[in-house]
N, CA, C and O atoms as CSV, one atom per row, in Angstrom:
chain,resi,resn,atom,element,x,y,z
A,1,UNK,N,N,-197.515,-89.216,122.395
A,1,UNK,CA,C,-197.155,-87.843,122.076
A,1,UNK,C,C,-197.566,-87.563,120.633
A,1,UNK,O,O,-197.195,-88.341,119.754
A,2,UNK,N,N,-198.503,-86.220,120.263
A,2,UNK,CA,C,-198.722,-86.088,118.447
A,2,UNK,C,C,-197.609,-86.153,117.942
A,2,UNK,O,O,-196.610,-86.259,118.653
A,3,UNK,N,N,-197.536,-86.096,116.451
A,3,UNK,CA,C,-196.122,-85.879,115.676
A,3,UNK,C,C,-196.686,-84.579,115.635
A,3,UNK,O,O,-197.879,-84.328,115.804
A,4,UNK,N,N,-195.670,-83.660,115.376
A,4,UNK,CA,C,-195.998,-82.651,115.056
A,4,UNK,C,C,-195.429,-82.170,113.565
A,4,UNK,O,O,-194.375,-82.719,113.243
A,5,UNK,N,N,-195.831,-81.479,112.874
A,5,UNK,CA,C,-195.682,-81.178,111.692
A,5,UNK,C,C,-194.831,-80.069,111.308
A,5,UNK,O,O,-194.859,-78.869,111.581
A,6,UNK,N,N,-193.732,-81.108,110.294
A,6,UNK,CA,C,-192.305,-79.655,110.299
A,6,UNK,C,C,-193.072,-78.486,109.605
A,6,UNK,O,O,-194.092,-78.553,108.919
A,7,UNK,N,N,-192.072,-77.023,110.075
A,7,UNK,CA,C,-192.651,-76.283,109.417
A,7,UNK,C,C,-192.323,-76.093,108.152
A,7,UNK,O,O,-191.183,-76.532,107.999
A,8,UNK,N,N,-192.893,-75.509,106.823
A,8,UNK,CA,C,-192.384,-75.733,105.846
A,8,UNK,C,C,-192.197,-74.580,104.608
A,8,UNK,O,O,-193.279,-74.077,104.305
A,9,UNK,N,N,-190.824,-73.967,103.691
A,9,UNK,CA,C,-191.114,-72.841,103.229
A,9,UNK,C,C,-191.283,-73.212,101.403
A,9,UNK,O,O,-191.187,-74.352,100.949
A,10,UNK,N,N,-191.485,-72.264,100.769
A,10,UNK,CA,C,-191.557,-72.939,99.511
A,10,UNK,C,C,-190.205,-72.352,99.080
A,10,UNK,O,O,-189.540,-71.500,99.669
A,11,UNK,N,N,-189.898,-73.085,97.753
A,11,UNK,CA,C,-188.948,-72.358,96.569
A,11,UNK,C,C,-189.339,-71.994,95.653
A,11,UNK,O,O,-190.507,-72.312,95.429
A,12,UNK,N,N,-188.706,-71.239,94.730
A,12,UNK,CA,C,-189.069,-70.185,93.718
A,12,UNK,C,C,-189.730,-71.480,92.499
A,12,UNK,O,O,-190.442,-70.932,91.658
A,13,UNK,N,N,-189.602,-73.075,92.286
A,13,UNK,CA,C,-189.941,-74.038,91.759
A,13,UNK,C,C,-191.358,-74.580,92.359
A,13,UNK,O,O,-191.929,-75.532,91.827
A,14,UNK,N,N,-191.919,-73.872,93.573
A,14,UNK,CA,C,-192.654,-73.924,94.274
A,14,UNK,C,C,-193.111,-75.631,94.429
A,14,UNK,O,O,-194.076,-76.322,94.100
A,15,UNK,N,N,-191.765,-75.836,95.152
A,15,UNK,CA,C,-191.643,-77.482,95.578
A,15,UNK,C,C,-191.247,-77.226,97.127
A,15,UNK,O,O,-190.276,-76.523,97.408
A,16,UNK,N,N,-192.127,-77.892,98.202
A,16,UNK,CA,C,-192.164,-78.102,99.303
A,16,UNK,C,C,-190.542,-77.980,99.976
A,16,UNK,O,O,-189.731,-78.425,99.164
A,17,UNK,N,N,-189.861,-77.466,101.310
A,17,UNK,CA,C,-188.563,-78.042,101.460
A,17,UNK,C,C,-188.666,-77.635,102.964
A,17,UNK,O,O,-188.840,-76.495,103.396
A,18,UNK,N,N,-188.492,-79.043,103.833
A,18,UNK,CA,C,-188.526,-78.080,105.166
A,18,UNK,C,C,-187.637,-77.462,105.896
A,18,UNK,O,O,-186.478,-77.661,105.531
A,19,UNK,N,N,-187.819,-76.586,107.061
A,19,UNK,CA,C,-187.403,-75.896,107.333
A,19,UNK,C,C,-186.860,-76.345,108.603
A,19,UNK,O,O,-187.682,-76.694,109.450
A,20,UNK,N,N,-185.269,-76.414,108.971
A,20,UNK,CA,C,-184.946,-76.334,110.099
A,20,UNK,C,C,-185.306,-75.938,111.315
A,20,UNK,O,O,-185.602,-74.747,111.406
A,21,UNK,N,N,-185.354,-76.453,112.078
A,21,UNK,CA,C,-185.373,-75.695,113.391
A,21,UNK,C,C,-184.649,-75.000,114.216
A,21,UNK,O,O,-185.065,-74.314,115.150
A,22,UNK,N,N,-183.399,-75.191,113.838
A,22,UNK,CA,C,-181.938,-74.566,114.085
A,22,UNK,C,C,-181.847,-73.264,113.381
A,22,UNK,O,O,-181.023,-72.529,113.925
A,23,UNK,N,N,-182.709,-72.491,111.849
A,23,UNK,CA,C,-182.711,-71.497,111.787
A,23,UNK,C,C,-183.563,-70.721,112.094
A,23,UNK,O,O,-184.641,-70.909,112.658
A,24,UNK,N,N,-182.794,-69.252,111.491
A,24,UNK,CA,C,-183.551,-67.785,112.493
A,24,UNK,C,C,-184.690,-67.962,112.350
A,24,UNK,O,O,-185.092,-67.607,113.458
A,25,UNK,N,N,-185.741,-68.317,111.688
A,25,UNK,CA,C,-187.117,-68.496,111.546
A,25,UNK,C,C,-187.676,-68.467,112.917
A,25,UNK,O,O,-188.615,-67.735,113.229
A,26,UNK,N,N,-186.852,-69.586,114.037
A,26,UNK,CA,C,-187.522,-70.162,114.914
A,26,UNK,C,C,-186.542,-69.579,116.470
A,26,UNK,O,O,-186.281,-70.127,117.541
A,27,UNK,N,N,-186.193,-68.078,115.816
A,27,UNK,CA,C,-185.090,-67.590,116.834
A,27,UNK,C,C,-186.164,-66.774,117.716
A,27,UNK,O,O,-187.314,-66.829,117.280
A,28,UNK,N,N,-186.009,-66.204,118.613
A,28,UNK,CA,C,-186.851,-65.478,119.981
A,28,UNK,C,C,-186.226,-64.398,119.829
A,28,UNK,O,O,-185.018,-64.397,120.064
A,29,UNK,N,N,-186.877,-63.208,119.399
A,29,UNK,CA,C,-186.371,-62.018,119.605
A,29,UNK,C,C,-186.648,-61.027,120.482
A,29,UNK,O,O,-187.819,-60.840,120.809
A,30,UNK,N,N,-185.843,-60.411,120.887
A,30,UNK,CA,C,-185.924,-59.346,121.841
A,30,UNK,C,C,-186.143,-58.136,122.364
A,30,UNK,O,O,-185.040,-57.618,122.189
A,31,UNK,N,N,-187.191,-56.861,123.188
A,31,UNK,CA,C,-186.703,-55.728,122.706
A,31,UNK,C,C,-186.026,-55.202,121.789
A,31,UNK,O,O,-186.530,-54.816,120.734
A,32,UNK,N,N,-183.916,-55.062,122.275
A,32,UNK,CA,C,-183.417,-54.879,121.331
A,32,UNK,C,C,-183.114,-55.393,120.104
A,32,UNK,O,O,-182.269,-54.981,119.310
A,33,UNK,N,N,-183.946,-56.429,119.986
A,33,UNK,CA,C,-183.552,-56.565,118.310
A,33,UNK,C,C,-184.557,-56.146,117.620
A,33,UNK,O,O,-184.498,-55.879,116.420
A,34,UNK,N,N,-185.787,-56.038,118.490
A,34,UNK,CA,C,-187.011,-55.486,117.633
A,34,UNK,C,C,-186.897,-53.683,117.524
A,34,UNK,O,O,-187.244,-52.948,116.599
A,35,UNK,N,N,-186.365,-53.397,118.657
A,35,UNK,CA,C,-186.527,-51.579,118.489
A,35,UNK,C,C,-185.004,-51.187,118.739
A,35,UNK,O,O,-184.763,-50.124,118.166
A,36,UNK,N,N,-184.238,-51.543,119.204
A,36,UNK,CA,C,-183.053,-51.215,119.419
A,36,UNK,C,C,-183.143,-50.123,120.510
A,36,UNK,O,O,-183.782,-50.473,121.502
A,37,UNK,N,N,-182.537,-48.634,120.533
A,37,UNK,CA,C,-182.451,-47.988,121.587
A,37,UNK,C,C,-183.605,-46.969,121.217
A,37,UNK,O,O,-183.579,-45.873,121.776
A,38,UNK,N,N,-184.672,-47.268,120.264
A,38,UNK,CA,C,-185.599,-46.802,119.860
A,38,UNK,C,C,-186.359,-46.321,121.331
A,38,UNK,O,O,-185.878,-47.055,122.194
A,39,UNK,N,N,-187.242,-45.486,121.890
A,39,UNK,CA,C,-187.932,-45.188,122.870
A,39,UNK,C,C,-189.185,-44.440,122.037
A,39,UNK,O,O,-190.216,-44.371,122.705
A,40,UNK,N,N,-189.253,-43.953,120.886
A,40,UNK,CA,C,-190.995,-44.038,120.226
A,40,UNK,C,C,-190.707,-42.243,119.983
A,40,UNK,O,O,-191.677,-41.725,119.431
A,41,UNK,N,N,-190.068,-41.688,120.161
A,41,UNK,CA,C,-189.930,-40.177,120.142
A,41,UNK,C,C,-190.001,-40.176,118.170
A,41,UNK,O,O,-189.535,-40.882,117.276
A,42,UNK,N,N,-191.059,-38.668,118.280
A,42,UNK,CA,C,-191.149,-38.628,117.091
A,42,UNK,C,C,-192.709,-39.634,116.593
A,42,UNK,O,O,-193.076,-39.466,115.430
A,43,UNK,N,N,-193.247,-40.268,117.164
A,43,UNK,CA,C,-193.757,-41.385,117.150
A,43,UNK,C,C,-195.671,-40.519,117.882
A,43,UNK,O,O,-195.975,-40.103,119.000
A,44,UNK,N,N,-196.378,-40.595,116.725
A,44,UNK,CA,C,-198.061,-40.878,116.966
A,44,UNK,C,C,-198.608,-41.895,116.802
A,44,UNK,O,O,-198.571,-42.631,115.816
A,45,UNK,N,N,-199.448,-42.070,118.268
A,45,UNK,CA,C,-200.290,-43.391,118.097
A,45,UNK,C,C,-201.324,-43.174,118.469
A,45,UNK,O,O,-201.340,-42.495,119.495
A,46,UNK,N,N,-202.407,-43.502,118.019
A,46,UNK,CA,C,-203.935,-43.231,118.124
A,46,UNK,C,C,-204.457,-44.639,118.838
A,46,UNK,O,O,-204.284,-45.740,118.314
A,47,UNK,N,N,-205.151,-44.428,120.170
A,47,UNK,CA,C,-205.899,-45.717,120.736
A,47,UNK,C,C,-206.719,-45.752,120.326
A,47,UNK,O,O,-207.440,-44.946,120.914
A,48,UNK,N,N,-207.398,-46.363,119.326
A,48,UNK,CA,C,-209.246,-46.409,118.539
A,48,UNK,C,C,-209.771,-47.557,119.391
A,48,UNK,O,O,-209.553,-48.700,118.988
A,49,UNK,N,N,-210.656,-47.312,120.893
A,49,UNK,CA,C,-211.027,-47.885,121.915
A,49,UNK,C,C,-212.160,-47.450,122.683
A,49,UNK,O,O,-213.183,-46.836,122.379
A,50,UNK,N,N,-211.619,-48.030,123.993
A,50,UNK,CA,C,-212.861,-47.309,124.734
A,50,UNK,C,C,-212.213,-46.439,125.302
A,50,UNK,O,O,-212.324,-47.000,126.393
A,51,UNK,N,N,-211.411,-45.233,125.626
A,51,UNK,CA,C,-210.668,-44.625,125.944
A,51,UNK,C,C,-209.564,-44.779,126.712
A,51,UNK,O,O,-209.146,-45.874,127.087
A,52,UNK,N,N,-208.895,-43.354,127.056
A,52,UNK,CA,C,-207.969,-43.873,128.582
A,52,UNK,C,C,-207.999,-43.017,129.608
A,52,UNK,O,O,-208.545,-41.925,129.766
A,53,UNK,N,N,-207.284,-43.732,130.316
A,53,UNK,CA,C,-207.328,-42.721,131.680
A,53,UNK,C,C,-206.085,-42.371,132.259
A,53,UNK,O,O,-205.541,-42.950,133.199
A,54,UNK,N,N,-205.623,-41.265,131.558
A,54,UNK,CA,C,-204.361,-40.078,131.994
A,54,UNK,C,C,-204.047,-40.827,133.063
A,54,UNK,O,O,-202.943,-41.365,133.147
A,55,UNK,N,N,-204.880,-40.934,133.900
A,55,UNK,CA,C,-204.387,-41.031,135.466
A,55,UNK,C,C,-204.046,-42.131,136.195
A,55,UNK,O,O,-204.031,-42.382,137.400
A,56,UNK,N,N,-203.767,-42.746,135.178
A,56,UNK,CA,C,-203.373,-44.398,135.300
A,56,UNK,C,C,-202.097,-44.655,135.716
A,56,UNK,O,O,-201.659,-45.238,134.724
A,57,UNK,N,N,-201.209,-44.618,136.501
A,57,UNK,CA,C,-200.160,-45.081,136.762
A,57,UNK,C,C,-198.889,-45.552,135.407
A,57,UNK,O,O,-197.765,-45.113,135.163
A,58,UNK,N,N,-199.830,-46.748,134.685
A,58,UNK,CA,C,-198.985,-47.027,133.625
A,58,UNK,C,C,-198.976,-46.018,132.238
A,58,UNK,O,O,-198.316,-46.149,131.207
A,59,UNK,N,N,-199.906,-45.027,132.595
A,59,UNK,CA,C,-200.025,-44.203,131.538
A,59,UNK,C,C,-199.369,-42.974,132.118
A,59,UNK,O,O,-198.922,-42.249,131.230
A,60,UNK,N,N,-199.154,-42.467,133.490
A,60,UNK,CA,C,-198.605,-41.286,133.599
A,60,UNK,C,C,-198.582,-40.153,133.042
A,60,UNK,O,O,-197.542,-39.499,132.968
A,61,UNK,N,N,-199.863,-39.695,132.505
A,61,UNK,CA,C,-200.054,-38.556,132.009
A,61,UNK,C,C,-199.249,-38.391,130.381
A,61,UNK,O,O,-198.560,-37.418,130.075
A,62,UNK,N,N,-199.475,-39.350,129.648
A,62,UNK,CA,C,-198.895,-39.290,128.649
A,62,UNK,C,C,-199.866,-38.934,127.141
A,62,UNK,O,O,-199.453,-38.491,126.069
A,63,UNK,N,N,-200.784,-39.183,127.403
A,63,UNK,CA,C,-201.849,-38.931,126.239
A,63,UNK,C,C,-202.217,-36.864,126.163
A,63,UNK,O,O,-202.693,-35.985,126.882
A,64,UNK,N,N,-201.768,-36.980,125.163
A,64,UNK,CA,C,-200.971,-35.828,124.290
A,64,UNK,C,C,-202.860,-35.389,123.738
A,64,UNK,O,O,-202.950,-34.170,123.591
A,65,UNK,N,N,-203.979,-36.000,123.498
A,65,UNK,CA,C,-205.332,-35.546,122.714
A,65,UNK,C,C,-206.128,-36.875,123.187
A,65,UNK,O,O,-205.786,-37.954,123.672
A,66,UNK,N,N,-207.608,-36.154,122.735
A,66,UNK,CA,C,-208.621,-36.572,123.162
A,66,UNK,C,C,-209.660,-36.189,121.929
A,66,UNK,O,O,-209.938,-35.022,121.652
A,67,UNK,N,N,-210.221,-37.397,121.195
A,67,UNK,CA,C,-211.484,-37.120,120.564
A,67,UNK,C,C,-212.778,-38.117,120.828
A,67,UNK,O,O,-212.573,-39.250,121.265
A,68,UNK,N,N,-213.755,-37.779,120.623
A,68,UNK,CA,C,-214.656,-38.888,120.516
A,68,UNK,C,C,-215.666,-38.782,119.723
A,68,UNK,O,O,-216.621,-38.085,120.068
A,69,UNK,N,N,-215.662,-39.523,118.370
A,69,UNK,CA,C,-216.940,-38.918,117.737
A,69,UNK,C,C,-217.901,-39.552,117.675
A,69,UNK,O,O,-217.867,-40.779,117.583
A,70,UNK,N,N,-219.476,-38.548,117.728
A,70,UNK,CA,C,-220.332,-38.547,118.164
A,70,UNK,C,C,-221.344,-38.539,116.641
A,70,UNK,O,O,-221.101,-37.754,115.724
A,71,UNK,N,N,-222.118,-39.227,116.608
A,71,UNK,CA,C,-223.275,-38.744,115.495
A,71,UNK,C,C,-224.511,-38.453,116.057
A,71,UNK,O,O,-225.311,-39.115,116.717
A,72,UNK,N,N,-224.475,-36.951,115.513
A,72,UNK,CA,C,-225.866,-35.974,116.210
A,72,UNK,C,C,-226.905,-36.823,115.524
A,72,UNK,O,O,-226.558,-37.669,114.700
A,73,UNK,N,N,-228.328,-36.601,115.877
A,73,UNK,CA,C,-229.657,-36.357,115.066
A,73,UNK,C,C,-229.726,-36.467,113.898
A,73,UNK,O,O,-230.361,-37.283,113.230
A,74,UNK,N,N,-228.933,-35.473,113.530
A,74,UNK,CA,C,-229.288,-34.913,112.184
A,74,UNK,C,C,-228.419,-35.680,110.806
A,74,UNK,O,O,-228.456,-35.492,109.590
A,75,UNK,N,N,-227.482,-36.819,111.891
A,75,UNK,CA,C,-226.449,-37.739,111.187
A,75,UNK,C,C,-225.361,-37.237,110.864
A,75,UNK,O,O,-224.652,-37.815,110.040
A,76,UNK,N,N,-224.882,-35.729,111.593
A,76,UNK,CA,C,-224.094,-34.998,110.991
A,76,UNK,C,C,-223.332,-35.970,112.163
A,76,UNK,O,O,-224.132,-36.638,112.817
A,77,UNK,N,N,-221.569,-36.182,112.600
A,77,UNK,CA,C,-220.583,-36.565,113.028
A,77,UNK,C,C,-220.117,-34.916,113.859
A,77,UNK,O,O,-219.895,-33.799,113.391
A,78,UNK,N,N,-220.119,-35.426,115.166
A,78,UNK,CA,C,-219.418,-34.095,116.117
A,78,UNK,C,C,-218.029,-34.539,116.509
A,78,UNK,O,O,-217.938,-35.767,116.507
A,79,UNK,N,N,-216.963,-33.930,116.831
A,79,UNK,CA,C,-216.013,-34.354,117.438
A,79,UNK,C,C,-215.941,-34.036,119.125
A,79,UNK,O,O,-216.380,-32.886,119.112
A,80,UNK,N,N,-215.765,-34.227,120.032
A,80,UNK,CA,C,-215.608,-33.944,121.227
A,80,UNK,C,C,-214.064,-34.164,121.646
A,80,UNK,O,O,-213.409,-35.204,121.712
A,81,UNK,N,N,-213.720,-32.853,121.902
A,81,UNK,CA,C,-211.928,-33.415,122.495
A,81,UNK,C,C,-211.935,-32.917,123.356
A,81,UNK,O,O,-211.372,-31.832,123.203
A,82,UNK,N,N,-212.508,-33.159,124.962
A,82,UNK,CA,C,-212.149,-32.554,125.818
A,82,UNK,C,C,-211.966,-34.026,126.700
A,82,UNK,O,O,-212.771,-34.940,126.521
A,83,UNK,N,N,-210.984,-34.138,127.532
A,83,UNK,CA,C,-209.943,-35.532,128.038
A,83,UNK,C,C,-211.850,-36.116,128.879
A,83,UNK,O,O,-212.852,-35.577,129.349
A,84,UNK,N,N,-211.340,-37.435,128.603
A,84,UNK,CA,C,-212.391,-38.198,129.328
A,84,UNK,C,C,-211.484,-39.884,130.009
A,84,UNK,O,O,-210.325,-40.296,130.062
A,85,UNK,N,N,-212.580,-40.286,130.331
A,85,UNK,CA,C,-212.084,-41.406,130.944
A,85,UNK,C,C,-212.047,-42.834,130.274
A,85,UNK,O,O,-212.381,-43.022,129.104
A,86,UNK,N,N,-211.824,-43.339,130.711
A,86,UNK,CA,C,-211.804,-45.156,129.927
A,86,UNK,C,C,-213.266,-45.831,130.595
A,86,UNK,O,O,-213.324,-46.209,131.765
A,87,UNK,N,N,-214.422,-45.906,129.630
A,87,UNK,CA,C,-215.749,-46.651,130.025
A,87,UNK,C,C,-215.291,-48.441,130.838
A,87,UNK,O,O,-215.943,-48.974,131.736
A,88,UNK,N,N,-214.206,-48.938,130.268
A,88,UNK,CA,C,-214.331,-50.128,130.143
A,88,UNK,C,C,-212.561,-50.634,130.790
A,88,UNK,O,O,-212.300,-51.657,131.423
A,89,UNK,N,N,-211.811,-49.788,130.461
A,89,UNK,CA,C,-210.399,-50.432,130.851
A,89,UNK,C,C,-209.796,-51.054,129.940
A,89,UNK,O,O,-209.005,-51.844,130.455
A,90,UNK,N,N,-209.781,-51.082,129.107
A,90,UNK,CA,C,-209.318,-52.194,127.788
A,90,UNK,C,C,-208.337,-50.774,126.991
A,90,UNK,O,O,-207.109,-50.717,126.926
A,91,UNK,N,N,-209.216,-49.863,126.521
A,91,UNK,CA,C,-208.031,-48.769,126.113
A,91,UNK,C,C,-206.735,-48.218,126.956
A,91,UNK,O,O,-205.577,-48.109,126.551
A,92,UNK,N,N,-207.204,-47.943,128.088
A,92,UNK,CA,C,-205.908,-47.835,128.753
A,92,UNK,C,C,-204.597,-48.836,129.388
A,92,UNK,O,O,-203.509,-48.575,129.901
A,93,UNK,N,N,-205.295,-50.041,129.071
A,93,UNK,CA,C,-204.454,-51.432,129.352
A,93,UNK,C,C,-203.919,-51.225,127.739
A,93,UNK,O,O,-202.713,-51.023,127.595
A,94,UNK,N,N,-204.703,-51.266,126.642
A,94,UNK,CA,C,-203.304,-51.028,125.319
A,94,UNK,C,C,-202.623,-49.813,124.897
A,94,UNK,O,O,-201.799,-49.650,123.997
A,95,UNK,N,N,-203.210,-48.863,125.859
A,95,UNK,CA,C,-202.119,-47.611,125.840
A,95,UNK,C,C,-200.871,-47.543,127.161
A,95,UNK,O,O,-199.802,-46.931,127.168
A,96,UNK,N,N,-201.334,-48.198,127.950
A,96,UNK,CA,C,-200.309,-48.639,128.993
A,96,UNK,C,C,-198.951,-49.794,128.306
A,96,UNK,O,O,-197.774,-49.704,128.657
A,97,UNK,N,N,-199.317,-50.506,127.603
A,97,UNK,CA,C,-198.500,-51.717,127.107
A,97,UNK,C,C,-197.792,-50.537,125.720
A,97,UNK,O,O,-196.632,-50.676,125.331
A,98,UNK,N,N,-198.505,-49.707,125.282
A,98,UNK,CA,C,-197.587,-48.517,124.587
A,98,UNK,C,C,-196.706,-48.251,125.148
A,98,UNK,O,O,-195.522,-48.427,124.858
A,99,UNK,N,N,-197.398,-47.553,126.481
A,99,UNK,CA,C,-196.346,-46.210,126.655
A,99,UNK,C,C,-195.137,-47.096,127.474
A,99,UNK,O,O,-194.241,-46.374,127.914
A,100,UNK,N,N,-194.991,-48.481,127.728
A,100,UNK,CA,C,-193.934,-49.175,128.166
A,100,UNK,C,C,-193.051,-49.427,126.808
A,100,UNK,O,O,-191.938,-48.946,127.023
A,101,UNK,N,N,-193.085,-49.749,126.061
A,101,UNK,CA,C,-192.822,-50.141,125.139
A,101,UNK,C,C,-191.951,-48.915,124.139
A,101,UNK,O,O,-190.938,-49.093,123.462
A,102,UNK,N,N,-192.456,-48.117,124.262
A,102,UNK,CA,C,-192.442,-46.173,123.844
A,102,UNK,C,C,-192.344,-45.611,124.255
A,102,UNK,O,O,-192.933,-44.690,123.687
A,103,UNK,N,N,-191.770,-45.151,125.407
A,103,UNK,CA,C,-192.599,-44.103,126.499
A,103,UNK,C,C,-192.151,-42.692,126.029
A,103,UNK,O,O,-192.515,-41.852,126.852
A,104,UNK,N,N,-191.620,-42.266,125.196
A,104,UNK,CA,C,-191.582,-41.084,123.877
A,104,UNK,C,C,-192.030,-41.144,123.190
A,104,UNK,O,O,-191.521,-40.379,122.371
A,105,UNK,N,N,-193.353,-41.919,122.533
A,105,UNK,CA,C,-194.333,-41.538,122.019
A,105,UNK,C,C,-195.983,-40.896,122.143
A,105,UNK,O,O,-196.928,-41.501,122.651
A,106,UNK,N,N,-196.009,-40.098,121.791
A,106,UNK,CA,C,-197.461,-39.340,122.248
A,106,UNK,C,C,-198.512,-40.005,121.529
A,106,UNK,O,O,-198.618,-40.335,120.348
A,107,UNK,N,N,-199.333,-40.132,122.619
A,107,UNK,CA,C,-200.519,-41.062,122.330
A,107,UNK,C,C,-201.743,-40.517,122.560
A,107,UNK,O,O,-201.857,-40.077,123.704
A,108,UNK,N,N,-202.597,-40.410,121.936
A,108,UNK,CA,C,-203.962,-40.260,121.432
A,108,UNK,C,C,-204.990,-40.950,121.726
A,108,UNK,O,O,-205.015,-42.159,121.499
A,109,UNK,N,N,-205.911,-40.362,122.227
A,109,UNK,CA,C,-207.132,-41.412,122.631
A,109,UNK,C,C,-208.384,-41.101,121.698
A,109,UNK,O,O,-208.857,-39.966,121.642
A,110,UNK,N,N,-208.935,-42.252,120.914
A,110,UNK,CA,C,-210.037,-42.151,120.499
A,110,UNK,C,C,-211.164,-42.984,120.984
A,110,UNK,O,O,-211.154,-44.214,121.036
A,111,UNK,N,N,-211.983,-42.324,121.279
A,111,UNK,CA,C,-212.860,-43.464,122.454
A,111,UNK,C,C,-214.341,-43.821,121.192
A,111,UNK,O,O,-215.033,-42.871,120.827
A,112,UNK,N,N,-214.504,-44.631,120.898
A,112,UNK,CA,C,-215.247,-45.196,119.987
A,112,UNK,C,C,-215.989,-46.557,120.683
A,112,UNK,O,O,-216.808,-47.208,120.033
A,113,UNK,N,N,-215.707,-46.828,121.731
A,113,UNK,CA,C,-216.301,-48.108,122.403
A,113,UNK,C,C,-216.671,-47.894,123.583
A,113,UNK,O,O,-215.866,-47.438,124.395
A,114,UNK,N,N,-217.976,-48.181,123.931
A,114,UNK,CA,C,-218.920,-48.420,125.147
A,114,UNK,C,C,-217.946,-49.236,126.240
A,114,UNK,O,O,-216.759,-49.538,126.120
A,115,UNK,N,N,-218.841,-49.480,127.316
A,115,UNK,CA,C,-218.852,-50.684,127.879
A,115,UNK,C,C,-219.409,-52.239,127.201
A,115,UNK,O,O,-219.342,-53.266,127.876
């Protein structure tokens, strides 16, 4: 079996001292201890991805905007906000793991990634 190596914090003498395993360091936290009865209201989040797709089950019509910017010809930057889809699936799998997590927060899609 390896040994494995305690973990270790410093002191303000910045002399080595290790660290229990019995404290909170190495405690498992939970939903509620991370958000409490928090549900994300009040709360903008921008997906900078390959987009999403409204119509996703785990997304339920929750994405609140739509941009995608574009650089013309001329190098000028266009915006496009009219709702599109997810090229790839990857944006709407981390706006899905949002809107579980939040599901009162309005979420934003910025589609910046191909397939």
């Amino acid at each position: 079996m390896p040994r494995q190596r305690p973990a270790w914090s410093w002191n303000t003498d910045s002399t080595e001292t290790p660290i229990s395993p019995s404290s909170n360091l190495f405690r498992s936290i939970n939903r509620q201890d991370a958000f409490g009865d928090s549900r994300g209201g009040g709360i903008k989040v921008a997906i900078v991805d390959s987009g999403i797709d409204n119509n996703h089950p785990a997304i339920g019509g929750a994405v609140r905007g739509w941009s995608e910017p574009t650089v013309m010809t001329d190098g000028e930057i266009n915006f496009v906000s009219d709702p599109h889809s997810d090229l790839s699936g990857h944006g709407t799998a981390c706006a899905g793991i949002i809107h579980s997590i939040a599901p009162d927060a309005e979420i934003y899609s910025v589609r910046v990634l191909g397939q």
